[in-house]
Backbone of each chain as ProteinMPNN parsed JSONL, in Angstrom:
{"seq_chain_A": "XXXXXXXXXXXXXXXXXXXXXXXXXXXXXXXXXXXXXXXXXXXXXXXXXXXXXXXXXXXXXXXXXXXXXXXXXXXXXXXXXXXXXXXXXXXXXXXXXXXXXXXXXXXXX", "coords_chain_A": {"N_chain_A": [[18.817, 47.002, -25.289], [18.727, 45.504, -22.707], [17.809, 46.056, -18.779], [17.424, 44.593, -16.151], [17.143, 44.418, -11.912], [17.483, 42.33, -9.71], [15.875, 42.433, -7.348], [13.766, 43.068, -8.528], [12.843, 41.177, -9.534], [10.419, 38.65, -9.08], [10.646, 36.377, -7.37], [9.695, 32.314, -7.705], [8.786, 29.466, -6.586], [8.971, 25.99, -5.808], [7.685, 23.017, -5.493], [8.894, 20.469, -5.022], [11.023, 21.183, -3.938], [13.067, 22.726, -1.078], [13.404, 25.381, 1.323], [14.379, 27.528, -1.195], [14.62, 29.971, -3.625], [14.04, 30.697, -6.858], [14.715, 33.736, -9.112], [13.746, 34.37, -12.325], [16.014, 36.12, -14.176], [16.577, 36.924, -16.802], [14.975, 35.72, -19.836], [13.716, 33.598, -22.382], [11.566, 35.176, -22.567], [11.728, 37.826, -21.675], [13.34, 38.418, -24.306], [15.487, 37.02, -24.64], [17.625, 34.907, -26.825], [18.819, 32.136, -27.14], [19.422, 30.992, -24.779], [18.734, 31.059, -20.822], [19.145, 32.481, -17.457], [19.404, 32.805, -14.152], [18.754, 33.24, -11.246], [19.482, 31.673, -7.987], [18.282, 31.519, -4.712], [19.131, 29.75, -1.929], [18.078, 29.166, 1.29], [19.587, 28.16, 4.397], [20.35, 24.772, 4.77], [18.408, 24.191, 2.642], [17.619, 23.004, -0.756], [17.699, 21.429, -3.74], [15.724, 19.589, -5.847], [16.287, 16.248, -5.971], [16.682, 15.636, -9.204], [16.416, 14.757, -12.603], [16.997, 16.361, -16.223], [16.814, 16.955, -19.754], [18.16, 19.217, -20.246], [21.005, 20.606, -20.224], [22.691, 22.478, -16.449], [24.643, 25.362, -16.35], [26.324, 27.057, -13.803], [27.375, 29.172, -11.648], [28.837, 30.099, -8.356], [27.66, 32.9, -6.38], [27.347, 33.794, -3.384], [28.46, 31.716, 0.315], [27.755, 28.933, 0.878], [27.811, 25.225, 0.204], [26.809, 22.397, -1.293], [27.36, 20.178, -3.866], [25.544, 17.625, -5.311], [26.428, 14.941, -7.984], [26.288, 12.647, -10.71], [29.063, 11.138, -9.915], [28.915, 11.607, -7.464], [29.205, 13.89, -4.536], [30.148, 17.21, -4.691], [31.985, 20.054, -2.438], [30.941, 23.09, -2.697], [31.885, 26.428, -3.1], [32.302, 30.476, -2.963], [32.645, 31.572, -6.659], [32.768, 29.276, -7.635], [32.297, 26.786, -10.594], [29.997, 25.297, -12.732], [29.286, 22.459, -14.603], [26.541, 20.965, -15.079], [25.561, 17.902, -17.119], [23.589, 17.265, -19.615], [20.879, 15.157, -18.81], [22.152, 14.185, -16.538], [21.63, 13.38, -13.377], [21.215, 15.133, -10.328], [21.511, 17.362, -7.592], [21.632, 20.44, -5.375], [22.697, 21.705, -2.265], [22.089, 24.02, 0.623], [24.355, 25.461, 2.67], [25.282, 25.846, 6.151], [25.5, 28.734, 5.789], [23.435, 29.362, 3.859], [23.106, 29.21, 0.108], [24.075, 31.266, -2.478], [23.399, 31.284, -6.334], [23.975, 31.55, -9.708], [22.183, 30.006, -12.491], [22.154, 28.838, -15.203], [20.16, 27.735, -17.91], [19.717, 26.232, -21.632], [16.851, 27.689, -23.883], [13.881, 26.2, -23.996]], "CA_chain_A": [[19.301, 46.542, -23.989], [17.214, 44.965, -21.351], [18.242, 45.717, -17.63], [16.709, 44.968, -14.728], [17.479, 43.975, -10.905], [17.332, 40.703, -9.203], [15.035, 43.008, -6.193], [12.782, 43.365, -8.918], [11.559, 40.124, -10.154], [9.094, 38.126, -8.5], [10.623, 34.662, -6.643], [9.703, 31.267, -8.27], [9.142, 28.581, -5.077], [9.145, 24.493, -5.82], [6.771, 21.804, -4.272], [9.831, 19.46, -4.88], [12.202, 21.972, -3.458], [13.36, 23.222, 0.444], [14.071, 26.941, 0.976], [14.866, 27.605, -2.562], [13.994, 30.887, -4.494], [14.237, 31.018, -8.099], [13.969, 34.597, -9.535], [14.352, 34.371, -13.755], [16.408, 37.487, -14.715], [16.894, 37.402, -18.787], [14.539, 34.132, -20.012], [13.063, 34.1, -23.734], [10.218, 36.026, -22.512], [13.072, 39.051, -22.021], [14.149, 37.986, -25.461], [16.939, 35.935, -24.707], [17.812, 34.394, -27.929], [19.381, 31.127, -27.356], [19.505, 30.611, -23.08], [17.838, 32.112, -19.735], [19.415, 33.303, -16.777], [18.24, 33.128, -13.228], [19.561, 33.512, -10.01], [18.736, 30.728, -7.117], [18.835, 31.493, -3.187], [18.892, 28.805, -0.993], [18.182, 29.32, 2.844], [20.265, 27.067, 4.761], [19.658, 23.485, 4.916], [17.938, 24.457, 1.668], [17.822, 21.935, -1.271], [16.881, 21.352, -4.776], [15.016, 18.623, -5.891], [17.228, 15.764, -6.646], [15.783, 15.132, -10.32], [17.333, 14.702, -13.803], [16.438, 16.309, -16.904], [17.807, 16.532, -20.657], [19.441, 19.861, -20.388], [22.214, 21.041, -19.282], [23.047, 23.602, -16.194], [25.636, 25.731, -15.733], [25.789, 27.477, -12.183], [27.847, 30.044, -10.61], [28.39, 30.302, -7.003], [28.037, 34.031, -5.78], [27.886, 33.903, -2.376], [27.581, 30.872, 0.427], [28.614, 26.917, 0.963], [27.208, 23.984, 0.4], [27.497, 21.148, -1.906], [26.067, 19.805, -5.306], [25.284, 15.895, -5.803], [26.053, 14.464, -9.418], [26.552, 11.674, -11.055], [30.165, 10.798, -9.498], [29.258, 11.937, -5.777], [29.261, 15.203, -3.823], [31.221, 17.888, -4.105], [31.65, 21.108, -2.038], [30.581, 24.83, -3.427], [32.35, 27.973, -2.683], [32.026, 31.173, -4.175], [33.825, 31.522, -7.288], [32.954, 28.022, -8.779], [31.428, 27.374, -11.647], [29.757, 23.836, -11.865], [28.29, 21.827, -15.751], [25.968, 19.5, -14.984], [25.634, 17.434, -18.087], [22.095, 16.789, -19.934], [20.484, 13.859, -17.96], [23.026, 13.517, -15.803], [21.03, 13.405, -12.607], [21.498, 16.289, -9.58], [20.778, 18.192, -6.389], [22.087, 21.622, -4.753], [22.224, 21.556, -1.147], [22.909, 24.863, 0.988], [25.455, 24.792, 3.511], [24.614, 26.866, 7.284], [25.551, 30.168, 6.04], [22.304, 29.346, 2.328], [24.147, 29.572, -0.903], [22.792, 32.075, -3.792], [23.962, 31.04, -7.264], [23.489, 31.742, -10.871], [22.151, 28.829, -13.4], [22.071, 29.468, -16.84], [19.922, 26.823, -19.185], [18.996, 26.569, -22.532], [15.532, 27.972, -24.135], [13.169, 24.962, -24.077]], "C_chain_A": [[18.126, 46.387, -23.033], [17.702, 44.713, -19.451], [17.619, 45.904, -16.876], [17.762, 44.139, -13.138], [16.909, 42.912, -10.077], [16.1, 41.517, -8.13], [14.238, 43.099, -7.162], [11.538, 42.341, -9.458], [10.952, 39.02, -8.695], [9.637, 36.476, -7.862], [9.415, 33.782, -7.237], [9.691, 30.516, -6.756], [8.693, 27.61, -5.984], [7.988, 23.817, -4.593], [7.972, 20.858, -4.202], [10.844, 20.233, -4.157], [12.003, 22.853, -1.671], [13.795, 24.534, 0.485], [14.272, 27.512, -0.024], [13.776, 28.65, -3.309], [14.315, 30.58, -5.804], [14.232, 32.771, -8.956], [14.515, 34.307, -11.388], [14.649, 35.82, -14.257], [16.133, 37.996, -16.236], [16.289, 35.475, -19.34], [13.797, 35.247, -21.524], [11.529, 34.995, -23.561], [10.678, 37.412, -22.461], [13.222, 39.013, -23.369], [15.305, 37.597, -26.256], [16.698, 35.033, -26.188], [17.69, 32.475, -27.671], [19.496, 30.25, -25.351], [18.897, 31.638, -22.059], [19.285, 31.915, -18.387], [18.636, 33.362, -15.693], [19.323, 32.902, -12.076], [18.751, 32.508, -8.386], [19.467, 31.132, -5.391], [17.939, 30.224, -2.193], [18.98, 28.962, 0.252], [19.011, 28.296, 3.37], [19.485, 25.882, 5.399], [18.812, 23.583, 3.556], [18.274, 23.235, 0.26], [16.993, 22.332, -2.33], [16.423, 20.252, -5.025], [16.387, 17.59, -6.623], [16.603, 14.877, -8.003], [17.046, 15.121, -11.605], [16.259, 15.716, -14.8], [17.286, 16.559, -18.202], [18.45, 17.702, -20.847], [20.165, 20.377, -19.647], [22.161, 22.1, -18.187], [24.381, 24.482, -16.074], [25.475, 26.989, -15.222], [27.433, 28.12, -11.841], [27.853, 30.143, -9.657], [28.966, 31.744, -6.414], [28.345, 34.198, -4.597], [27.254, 32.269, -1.267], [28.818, 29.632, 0.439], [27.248, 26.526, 0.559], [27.478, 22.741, -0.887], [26.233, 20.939, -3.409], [26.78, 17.837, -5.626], [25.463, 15.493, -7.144], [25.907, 13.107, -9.124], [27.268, 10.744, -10.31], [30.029, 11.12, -8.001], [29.039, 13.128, -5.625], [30.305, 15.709, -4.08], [30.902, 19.15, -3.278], [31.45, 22.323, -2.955], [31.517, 26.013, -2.416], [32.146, 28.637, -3.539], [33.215, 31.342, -5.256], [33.862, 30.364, -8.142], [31.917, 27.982, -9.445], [31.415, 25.248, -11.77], [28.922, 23.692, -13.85], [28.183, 21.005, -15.257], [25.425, 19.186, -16.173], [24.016, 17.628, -18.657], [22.085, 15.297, -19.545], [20.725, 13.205, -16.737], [21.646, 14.327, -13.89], [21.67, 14.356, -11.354], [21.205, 16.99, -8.546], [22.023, 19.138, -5.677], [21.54, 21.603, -3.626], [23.113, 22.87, -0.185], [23.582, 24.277, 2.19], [24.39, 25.748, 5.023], [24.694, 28.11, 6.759], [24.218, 30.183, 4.529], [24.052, 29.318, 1.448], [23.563, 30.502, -1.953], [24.096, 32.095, -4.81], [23.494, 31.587, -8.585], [23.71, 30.452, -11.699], [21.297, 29.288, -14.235], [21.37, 27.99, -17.346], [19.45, 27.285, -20.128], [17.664, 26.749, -22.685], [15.483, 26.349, -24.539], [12.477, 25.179, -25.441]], "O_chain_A": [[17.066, 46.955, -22.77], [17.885, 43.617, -18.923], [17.119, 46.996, -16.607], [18.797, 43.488, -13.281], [15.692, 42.84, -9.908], [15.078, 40.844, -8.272], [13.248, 43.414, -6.502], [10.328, 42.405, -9.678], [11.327, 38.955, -7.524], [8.884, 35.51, -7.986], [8.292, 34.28, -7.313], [10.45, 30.894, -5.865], [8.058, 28.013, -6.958], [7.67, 24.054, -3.428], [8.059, 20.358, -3.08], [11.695, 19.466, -3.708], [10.985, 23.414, -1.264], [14.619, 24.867, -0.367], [14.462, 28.66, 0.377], [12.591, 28.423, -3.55], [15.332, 29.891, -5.721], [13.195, 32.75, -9.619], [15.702, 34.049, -11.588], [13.775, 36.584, -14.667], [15.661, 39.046, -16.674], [16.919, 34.421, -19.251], [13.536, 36.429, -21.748], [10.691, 35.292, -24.412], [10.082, 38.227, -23.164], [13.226, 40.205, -23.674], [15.814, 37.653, -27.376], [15.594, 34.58, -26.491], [16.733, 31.757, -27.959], [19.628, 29.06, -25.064], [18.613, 32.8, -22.35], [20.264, 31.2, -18.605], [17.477, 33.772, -15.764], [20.471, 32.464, -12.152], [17.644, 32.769, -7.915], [20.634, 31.066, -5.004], [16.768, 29.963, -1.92], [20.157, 28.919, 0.611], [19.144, 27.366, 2.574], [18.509, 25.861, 6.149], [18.39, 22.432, 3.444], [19.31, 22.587, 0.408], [16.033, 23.101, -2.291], [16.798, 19.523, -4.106], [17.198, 17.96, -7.472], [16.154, 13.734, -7.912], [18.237, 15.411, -11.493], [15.09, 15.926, -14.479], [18.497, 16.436, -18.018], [19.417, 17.598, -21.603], [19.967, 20.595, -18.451], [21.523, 23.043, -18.657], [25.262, 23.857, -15.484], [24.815, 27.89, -15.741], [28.456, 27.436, -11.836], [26.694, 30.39, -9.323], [30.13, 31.941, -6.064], [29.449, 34.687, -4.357], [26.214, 31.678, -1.556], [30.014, 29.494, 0.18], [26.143, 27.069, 0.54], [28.632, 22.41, -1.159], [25.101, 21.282, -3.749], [27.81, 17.241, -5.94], [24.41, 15.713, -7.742], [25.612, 12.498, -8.096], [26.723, 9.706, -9.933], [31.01, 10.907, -7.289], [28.604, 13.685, -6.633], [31.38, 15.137, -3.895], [29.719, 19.489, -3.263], [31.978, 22.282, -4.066], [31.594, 26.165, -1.197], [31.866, 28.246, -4.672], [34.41, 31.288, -4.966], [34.618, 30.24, -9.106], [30.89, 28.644, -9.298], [32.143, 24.361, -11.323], [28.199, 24.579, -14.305], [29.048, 20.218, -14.874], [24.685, 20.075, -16.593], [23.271, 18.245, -17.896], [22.932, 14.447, -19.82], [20.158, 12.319, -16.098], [21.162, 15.431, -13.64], [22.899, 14.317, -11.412], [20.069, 17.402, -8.785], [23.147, 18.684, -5.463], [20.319, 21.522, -3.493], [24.342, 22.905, -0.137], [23.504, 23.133, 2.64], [23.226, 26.143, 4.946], [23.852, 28.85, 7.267], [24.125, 31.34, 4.121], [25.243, 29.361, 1.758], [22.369, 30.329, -2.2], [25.225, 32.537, -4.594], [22.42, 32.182, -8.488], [24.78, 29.851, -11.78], [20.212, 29.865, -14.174], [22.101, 27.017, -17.158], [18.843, 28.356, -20.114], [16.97, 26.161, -21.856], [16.305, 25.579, -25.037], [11.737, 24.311, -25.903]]}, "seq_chain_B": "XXXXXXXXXXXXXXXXXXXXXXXXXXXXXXXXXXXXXXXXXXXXXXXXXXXXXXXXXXXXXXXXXXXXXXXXXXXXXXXXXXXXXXXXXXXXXXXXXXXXXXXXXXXXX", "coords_chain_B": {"N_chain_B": [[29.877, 15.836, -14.238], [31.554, 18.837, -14.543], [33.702, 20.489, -12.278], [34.919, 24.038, -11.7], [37.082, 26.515, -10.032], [37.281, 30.033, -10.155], [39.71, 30.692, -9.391], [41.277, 28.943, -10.598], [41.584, 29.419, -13.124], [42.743, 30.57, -15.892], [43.261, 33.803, -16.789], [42.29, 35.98, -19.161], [43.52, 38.462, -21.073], [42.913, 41.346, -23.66], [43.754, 43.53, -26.342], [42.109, 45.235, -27.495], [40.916, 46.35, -24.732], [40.636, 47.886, -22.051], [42.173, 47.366, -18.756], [41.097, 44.984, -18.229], [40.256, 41.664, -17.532], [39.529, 38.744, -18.806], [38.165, 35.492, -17.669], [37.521, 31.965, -18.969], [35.226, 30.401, -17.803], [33.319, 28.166, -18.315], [33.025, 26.357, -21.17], [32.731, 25.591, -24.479], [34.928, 23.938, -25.024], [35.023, 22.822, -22.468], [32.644, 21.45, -22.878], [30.313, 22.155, -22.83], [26.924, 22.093, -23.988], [25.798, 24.42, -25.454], [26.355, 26.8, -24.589], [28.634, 29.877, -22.964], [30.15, 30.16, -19.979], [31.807, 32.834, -18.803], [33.486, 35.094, -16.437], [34.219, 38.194, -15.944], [36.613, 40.657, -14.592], [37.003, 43.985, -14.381], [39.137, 46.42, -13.891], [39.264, 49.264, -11.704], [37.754, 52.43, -13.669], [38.31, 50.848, -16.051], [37.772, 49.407, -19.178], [35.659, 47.745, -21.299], [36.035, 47.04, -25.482], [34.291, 49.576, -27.444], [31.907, 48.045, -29.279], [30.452, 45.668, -31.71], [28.533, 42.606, -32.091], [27.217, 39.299, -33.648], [25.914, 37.782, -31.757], [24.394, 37.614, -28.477], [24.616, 39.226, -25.245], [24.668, 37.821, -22.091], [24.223, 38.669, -19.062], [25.284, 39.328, -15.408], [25.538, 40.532, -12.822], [27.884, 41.122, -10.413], [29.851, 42.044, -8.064], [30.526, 45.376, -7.504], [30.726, 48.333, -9.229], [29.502, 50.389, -12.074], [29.034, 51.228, -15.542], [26.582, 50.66, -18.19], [26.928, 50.871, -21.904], [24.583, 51.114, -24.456], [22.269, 50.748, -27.943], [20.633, 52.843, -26.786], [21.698, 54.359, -24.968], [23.338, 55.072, -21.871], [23.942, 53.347, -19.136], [23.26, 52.701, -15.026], [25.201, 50.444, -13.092], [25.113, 48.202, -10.752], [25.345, 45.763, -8.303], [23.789, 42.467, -8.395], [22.247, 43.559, -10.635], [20.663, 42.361, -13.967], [21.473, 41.755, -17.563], [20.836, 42.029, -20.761], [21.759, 42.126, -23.774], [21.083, 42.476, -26.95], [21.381, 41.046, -29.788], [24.047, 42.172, -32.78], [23.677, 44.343, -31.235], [25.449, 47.526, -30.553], [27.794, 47.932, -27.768], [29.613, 48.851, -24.817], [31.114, 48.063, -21.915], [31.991, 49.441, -18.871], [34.084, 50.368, -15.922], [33.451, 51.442, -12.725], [34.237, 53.594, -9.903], [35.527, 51.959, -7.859], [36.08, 49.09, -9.488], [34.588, 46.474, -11.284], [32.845, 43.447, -11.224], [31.89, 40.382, -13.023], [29.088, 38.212, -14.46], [29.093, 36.763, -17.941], [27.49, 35.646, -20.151], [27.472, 33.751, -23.556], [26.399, 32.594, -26.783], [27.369, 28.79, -27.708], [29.72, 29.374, -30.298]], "CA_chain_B": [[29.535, 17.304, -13.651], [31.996, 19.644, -14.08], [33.357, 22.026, -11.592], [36.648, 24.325, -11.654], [36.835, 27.513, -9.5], [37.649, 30.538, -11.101], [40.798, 30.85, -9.28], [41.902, 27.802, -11.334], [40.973, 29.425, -14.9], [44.215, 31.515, -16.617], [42.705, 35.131, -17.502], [42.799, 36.258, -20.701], [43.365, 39.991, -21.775], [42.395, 41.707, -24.892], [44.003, 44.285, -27.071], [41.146, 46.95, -27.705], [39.881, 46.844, -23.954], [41.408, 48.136, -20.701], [41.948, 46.975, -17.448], [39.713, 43.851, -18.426], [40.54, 40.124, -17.35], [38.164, 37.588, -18.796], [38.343, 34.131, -17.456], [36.411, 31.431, -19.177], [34.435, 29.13, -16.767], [32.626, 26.57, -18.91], [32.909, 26.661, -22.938], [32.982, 24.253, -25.305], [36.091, 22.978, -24.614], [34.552, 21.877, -20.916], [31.513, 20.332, -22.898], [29.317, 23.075, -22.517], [26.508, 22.225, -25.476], [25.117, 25.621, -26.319], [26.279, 28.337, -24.457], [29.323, 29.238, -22.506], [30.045, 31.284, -19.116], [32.546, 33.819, -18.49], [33.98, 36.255, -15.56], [34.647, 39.495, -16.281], [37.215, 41.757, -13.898], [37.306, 45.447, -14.862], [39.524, 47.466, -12.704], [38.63, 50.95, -11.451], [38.169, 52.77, -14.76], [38.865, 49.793, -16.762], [36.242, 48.945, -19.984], [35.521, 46.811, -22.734], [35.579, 48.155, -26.575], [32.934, 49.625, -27.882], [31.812, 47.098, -30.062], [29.496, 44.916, -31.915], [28.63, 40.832, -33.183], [25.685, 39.111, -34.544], [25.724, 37.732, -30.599], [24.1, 38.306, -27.5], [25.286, 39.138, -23.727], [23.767, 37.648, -20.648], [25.371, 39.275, -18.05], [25.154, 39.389, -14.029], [27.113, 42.181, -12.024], [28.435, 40.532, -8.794], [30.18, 43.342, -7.416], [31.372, 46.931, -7.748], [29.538, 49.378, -9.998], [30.005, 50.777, -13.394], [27.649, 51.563, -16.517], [26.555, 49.687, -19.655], [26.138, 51.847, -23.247], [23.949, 50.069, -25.399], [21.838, 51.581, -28.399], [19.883, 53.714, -26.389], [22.144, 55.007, -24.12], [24.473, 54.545, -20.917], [22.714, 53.05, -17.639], [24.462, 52.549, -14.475], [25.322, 49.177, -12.886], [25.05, 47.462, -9.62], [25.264, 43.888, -7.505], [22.225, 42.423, -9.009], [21.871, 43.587, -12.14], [21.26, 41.483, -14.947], [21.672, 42.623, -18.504], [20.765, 41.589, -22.152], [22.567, 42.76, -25.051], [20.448, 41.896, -28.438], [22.459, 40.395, -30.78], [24.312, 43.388, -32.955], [23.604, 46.114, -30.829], [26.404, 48.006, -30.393], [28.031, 47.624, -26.733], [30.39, 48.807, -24.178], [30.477, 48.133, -20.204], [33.022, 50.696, -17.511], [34.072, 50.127, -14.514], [33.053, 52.542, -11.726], [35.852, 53.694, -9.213], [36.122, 50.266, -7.619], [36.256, 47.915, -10.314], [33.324, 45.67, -11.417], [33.138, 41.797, -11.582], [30.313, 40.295, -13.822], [29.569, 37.262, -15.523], [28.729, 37.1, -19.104], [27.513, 34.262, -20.715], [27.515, 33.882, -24.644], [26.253, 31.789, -27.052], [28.821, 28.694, -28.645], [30.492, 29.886, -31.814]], "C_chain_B": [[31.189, 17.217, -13.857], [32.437, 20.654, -13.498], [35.164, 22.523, -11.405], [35.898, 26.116, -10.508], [37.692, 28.631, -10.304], [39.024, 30.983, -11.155], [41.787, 30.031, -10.44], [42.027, 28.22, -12.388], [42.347, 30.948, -15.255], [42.963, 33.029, -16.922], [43.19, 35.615, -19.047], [42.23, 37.985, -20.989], [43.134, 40.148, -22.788], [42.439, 43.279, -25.211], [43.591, 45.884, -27.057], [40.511, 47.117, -26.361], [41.002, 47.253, -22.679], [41.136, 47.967, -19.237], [40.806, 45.916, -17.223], [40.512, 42.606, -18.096], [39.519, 39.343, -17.141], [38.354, 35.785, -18.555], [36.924, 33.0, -17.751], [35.838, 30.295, -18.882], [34.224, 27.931, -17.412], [32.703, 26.992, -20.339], [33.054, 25.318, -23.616], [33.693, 23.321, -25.268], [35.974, 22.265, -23.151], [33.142, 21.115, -21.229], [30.32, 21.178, -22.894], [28.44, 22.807, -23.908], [26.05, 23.346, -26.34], [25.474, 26.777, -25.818], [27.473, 28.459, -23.205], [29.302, 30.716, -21.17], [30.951, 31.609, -18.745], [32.871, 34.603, -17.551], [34.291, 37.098, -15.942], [35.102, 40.286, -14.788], [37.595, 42.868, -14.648], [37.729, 46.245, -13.565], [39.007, 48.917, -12.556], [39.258, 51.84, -12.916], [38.459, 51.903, -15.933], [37.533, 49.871, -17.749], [36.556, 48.003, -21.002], [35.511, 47.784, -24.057], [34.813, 47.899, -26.485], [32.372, 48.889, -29.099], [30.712, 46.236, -30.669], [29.539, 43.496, -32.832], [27.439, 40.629, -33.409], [25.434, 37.751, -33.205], [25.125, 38.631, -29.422], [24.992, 37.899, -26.503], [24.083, 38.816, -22.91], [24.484, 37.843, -19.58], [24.664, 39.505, -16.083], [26.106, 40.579, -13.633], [26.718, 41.394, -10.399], [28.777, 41.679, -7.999], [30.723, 44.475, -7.627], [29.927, 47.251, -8.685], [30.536, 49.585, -11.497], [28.703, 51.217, -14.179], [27.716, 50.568, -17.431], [26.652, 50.838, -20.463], [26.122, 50.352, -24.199], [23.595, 51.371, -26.615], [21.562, 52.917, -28.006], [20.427, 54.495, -25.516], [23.232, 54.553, -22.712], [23.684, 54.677, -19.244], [23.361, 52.827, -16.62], [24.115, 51.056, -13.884], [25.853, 48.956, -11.426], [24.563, 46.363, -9.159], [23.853, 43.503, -7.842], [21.443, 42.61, -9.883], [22.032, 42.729, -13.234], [20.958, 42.003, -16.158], [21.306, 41.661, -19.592], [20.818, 42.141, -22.923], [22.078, 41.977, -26.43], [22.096, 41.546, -29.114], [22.773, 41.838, -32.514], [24.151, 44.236, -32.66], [25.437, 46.397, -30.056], [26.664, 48.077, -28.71], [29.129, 48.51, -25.644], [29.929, 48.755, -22.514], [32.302, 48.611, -19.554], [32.878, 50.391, -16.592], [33.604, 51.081, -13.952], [34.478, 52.722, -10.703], [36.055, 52.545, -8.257], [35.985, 49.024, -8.498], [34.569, 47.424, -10.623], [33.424, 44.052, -12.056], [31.413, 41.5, -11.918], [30.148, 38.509, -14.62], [28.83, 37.464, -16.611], [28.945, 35.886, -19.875], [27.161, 34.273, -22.642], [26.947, 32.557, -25.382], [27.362, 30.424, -27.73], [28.46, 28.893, -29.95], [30.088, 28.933, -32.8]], "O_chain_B": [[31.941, 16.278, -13.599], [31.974, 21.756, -13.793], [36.171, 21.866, -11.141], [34.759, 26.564, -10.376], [38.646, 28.293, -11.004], [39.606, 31.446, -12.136], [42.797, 30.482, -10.981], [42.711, 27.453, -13.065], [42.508, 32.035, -14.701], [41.808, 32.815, -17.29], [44.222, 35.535, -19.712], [41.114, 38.497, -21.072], [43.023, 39.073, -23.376], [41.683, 44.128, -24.738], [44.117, 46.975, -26.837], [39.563, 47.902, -26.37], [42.133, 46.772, -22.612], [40.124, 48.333, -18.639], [39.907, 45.924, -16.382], [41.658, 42.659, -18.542], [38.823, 39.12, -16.15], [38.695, 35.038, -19.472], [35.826, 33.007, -17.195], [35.907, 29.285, -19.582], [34.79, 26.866, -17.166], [32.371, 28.153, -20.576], [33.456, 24.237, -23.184], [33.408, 22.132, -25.409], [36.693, 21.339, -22.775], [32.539, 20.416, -20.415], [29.245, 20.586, -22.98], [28.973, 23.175, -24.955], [25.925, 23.321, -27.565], [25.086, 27.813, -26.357], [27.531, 27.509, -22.424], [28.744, 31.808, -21.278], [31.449, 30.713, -18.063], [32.124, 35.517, -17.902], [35.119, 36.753, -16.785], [34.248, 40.532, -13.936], [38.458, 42.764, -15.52], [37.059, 46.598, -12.594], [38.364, 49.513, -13.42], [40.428, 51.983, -13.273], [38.938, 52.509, -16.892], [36.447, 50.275, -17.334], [37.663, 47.629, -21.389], [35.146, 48.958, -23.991], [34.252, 46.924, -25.984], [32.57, 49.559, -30.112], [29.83, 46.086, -29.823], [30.214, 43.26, -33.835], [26.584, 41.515, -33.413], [24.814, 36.758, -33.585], [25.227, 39.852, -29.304], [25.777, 36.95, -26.483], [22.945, 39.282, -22.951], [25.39, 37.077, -19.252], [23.503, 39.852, -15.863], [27.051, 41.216, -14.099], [25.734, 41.238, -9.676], [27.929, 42.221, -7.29], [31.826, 44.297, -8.144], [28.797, 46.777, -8.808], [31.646, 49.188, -11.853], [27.618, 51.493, -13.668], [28.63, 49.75, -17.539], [26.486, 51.908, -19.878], [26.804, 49.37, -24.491], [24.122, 52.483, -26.594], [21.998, 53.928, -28.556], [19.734, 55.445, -25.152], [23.874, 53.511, -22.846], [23.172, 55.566, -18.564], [24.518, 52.629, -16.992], [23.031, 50.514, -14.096], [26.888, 49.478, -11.011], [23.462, 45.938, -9.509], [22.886, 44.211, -7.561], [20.32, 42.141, -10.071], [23.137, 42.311, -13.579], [20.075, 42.857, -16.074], [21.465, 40.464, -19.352], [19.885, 42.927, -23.087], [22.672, 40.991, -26.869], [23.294, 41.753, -28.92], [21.815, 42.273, -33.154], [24.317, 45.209, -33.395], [26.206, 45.717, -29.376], [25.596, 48.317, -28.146], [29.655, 49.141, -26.56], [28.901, 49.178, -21.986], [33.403, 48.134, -19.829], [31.781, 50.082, -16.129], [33.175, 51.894, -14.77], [35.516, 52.068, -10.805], [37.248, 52.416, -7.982], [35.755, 47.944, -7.955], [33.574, 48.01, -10.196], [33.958, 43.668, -13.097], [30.347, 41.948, -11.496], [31.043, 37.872, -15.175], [27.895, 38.26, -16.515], [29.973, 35.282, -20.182], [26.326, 35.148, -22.872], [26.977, 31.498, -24.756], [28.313, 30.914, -28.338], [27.409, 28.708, -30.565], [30.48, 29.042, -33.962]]}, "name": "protein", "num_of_chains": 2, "seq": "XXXXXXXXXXXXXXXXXXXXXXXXXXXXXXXXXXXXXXXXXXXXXXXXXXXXXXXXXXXXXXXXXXXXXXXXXXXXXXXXXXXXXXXXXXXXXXXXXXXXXXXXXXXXXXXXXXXXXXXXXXXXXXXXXXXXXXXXXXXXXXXXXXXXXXXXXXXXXXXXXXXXXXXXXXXXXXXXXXXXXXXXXXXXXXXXXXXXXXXXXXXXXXXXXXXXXXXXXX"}
């Protein structure tokens, strides 16, 4: 067993990205098998880069508003939803006024 | 993109565990290609069996408290913790006296 606490790892920041922490909780360097694990806080007005790439996320929303851009348009975030964005399918996470802090799971590269 | 909230998602109980309701966010059946993500509610006192697969856990703890027992022993658990469960190590996770909500993501079958 491998447990640690989100206060413990080390924030991840973006040149393409606005407010936006990353910390990686459980990634194959843990010795996640098959997917990683990371936890994203967005300050408000906060933003991810609106980019594509070929795999998939899927995202949790713990606490927080704001909205996520696909393919098909905007939708809103509350906590409680749970969000696949496809492989390729192009994307951006945008916090609301109060930030949003989520969990997005992808596969090992 | 798909997105459902978890209110939306039926719970599903299970036999050998108590006071457990697992609702399953994204899985295969929503398209998910490799790996799928889960809610876990454990009421006060509530646990999972003790148990083991030739799978791992990637797990978050949202809120409340509780413990894990893994191989090595029984650790306790709070908002922020994230967890990894090797693949056959033997398992169980307890609520604490207010419940504990978690997610727990798996690989697909």
């Amino acid at each position: 067993m491998l447990l640690r606490n989100r206060d413990e790892v080390e924030p991840v920041t973006f040149s393409d990205a606005k407010g936006v922490e990353m910390r990686p909780l459980i990634t194959d360097k843990q010795g996640a098998p098959h997917f990683a694990m990371r936890v994203f806080d967005l300050t408000p007005g906060g933003h991810t880069p609106h980019h594509t790439h070929a795999w998939e996320h899927v995202v949790y929303i713990i606490r927080g508003t704001g909205t996520v851009l696909g393919q098909e348009g905007e939708r809103p975030l509350r906590p409680g939803d749970a969000v696949l964005l496809a492989p390729n399918e192009t994307h951006q996470f945008r916090a609301g006024a109060e930030g949003v802090q989520m969990i997005c799971c992808v596969p090992n590269q």
